[in-house]
C-alpha positions as CSV (number, residue, x, y, z in Angstrom):
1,X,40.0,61.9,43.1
2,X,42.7,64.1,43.0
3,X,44.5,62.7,44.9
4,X,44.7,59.4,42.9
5,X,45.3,61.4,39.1
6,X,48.1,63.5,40.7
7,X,50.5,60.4,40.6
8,X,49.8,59.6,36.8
9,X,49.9,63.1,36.2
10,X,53.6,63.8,38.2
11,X,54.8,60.5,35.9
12,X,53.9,61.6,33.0
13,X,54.2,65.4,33.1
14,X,58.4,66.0,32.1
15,X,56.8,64.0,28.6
16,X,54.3,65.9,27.1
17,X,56.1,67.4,24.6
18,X,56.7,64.3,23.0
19,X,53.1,62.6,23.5
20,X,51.8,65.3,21.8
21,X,54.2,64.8,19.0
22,X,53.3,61.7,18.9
23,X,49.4,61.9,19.3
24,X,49.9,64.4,16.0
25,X,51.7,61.7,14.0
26,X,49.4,58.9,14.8
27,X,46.9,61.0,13.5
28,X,49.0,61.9,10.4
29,X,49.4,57.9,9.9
30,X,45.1,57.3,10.7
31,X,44.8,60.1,8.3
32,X,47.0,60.5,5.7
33,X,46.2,58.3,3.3
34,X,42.8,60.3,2.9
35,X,45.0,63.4,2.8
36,X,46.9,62.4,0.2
37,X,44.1,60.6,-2.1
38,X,42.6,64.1,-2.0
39,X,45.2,65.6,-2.5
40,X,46.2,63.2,-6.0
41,X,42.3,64.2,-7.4
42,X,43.4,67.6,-7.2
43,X,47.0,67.0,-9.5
44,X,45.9,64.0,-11.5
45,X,46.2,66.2,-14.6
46,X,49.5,68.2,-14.0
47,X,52.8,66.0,-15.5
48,X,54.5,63.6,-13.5
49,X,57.4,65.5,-12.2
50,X,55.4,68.2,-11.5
51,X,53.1,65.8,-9.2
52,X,56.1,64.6,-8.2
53,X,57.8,67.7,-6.5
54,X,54.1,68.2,-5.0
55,X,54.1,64.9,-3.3
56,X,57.8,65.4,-2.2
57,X,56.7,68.8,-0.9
58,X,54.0,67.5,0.4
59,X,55.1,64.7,2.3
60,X,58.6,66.3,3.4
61,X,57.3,69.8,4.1
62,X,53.7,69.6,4.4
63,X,53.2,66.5,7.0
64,X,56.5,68.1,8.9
65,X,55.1,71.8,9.4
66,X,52.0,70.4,10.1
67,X,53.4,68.1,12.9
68,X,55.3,71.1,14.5
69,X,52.3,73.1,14.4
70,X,50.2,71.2,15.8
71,X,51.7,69.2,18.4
72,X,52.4,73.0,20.5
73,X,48.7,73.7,19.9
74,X,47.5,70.1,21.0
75,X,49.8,70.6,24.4
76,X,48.3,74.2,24.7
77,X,45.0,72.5,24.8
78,X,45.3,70.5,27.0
79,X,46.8,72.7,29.3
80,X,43.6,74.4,29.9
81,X,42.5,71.0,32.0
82,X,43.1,71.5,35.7
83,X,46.1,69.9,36.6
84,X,45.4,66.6,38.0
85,X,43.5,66.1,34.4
86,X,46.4,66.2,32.2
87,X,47.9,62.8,32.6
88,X,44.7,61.2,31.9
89,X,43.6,63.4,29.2
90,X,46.7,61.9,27.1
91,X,46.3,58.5,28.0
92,X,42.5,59.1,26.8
93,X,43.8,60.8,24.0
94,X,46.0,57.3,23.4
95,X,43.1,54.9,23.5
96,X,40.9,57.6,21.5
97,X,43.9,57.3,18.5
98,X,43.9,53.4,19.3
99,X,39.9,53.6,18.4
100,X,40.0,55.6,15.2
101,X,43.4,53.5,14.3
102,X,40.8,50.5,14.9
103,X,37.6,52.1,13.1
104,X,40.2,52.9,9.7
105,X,41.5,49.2,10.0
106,X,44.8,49.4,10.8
107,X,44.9,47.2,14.1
């Protein structure tokens, strides 16, 4: 088995860092809609440049720390997989994003 996931794996390996960058902002895209809905209950009563300057911060500094965070830690985990399981871990990780992007009706 090895032997045929060691191929995918060698292909796809000098790209992780940016498939986990992008695995984190497809889920940002799925998802963030529902982030920010929760987020506008919680400053529906504050003024409107005040809500404003959150949504600004929100979106420019919030969505992009999160993104940096995350996509290191997502590549960390992965890394724990042996490595012939890599490869295919992100392209499962791909059709898992493709699902949810399905199951929130954005396909």
């Amino acid at each position: 088995m090895a032997q045929f996931l060691s191929p995918i794996n060698q292909f796809l390996s000098p790209y992780y860092d940016q498939m986990s960058l992008m695995l984190i902002a497809t889920l940002l895209v799925i998802y963030g809609d529902l982030i920010n809905k929760h987020i506008k209950q919680f400053i529906k009563g504050y003024h409107f440049l005040l809500r404003s300057l959150l949504f600004v911060v929100l979106c420019a500094f919030g969505y992009g720390a999160l993104t940096l965070w995350a996509a290191p830690l997502f590549k960390h985990i992965i890394f724990y997989l042996p490595y012939h399981y890599r490869g295919v871990a992100f392209i499962g990780a791909f059709l898992v994003m493709g699902l949810l992007a399905e199951r929130r009706r954005y396909i």
